[in-house]
N, C-alpha and C positions, 0 to 999 in steps of 0.2 A: 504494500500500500504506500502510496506515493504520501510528503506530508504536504499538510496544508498552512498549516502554520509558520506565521513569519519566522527565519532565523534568528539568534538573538545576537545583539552587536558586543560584544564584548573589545578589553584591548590589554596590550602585556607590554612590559617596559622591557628591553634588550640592555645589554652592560652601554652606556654611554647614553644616556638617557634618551634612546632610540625608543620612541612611543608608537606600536605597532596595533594598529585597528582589523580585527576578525571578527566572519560570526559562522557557529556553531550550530547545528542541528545536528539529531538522531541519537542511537543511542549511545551514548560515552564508551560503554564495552565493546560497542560493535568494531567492524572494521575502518581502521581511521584513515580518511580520504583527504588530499591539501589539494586545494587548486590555488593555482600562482597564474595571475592575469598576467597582460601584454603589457607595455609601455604607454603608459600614460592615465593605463585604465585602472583598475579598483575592485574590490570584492564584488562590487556589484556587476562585473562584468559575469558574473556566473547566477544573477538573480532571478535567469529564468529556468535557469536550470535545474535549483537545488530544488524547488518543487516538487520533480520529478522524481526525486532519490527516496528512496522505500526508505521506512524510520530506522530498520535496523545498523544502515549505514551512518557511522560516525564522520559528517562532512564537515570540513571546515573549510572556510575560502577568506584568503591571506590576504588584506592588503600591504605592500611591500613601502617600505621607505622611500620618501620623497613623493609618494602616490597619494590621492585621496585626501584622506585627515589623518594618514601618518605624520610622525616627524621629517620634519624636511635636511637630514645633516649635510654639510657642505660637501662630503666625500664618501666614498662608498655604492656607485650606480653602474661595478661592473656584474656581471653575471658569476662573480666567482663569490663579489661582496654578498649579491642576492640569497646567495644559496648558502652562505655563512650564516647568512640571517635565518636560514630557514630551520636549519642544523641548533642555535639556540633555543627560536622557536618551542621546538619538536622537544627539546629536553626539558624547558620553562614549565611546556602540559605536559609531561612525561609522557610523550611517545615516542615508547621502541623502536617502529617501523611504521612505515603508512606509503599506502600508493599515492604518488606524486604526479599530478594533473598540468600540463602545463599547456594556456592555450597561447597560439602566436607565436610572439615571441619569450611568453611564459614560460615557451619548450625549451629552450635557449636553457634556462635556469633549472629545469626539471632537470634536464638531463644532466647538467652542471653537478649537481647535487647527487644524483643517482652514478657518477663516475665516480665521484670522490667521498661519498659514504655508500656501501652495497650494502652492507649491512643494517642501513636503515632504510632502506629504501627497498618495498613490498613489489610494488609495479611499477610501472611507468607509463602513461598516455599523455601524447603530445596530438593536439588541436590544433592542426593548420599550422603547425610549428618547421621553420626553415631547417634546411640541411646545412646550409652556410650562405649569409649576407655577403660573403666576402666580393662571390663572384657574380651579382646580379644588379644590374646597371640602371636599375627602377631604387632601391634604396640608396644607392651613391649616387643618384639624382638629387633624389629628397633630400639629402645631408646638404648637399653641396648649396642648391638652389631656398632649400625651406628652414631646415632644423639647424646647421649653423650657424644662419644669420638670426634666429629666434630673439625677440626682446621681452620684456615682460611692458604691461600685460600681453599674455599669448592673444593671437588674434583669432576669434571665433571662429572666425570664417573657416580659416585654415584647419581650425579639428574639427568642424563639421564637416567639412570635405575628405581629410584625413578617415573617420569615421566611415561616411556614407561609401567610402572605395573598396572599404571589406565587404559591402553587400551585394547578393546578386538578387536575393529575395526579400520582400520587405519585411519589416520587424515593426512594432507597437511605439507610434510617434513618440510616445511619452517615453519609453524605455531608451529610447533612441535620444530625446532629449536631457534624460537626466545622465547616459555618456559623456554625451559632449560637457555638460557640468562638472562631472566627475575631471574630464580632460585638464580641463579650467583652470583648475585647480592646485594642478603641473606647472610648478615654475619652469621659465625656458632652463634656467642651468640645468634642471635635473633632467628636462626634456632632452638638453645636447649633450651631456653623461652620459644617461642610459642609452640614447641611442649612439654612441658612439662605442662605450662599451662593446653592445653589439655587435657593429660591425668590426669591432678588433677580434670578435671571440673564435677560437682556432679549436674547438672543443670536436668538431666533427673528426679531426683526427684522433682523435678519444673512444670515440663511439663503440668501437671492438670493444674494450672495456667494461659493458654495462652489459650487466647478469641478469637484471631482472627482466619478470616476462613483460612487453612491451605492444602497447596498442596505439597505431599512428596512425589518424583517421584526416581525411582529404577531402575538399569539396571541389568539383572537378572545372567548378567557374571562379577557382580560388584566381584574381587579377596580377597576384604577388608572387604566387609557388606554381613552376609548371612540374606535372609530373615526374618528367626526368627526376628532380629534384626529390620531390618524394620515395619515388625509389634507389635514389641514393642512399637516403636516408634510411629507408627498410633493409636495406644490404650491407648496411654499414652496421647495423642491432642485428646479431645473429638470433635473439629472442625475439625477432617483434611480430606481429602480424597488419595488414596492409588492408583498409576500408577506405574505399571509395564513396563518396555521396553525389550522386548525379543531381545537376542544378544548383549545389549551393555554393555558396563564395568563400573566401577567406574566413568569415567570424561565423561561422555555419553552427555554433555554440547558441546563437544569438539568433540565428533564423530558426533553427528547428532544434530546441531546446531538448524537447521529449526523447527525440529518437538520438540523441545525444546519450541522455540520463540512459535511455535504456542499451547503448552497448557499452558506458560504463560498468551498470550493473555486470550482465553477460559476461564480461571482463572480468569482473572480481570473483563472481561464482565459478567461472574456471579456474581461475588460480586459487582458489582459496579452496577447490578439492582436494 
């Protein structure tokens, strides 16, 4: 049974008085679930999600430093800092292990985390998550022409375009609207941080590396990730398996929320036989 009830917001302080915003559903014993949004976005990038997720699953969805109504710290927005955070985190609520969710470029940091802790790290699913920034000439676009020259305040415009690029399918104005708030939110510094991090991250040489069983799900009007790329990314995880979604875009989390939650689930009840 899927829940109905809102998440509850919770927040946890990290060593350096790093003030970290989450929320929680299901049940605490059950199997503990982290999802880590993309760049720029916020727990609430998975707010149509959790819905979906039967109560027995213990979900939480992170928002990360310098994101949302986290702490904003001066330094710390590569993908290795992320998943450092994540690692504290996980000990702060005493979690052992937990499948680690990463949508975007969430993945970027999932799997950061799942290279360099296996032993905490149960699963692994990446959502629309790159193979490597390094070699794709649509982000060293965007850096060059958009996200370097960034000033504060960020300009609306710009993340509602930014935003509206991941969709191929429409999604609920208002959910849609309170993104772009959420984006808002994002000072440009940690805007040109995190996404520079990014694009320095060499982590897909890594990839061999990661033990846990792996679910890498594609939407096949993703504007951002061509296929090739996805299956780079599957060959490169000797564990993972390979879902394709016909018709939907990049944030395909976001368009078709349900059928998201439900090969989550499927996911987890394999691996947890």
């Amino acid at each position: 049974m899927a829940l109905n009830m809102a998440p509850v917001i919770k927040s946890v302080e990290l060593p350096g008085k790093v003030v970290l915003q989450y929320v929680e559903q299901g049940d605490v014993s059950g199997v503990p679930v982290l999802f880590l949004h993309a760049i720029a976005d916020s727990w609430h990038a998975f707010e149509r999600l959790l819905p979906h997720l039967p109560g027995y699953i213990h979900a939480i969805a992170l928002t990360q430093r310098g994101h949302g109504d986290a702490s904003r710290p001066e330094a710390g927005y590569r993908p290795r800092d992320f998943a450092a955070d994540l690692l504290v985190f996980m000990d702060i609520l005493q979690l052992e292990a937990a499948i680690i969710i990463g949508g975007s470029s969430g993945g970027i940091i999932a799997r950061r985390f799942a290279i360099d802790h296996p032993e905490r790290t149960l699963g692994l699913v990446l959502l629309g998550s790159p193979f490597t920034l390094k070699d794709k000439p649509g982000p060293q676009e965007l850096w060059n022409s958009i996200i370097s020259k960034m000033t504060d305040p960020v300009d609306p415009r710009m993340v509602r375009e930014f935003a509206e690029d991941t969709l191929a399918q429409p999604v609920p104005q208002d959910f849609l609207e309170m993104l772009v708030q959420e984006n808002l939110k994002v000072p440009a510094r940690v805007w040109k941080a995190t996404f520079k991090g990014l694009m320095e991250d060499d982590s897909s040489g890594e990839l061999d590396k990661i033990r846990a069983p792996t679910l890498i799900i594609w939407g096949d009007r993703d504007a951002f990730l061509p296929l090739s790329d996805q299956k780079a990314l599957t060959e490169a995880i000797s564990c993972s398996q390979f879902v394709v979604y016909p018709g939907a875009g990049h944030a395909f989390y976001w368009e078709e929320p349900a059928r998201v939650a439900s090969d989550i689930v499927a996911f987890i009840e394999e691996i947890a036989d």
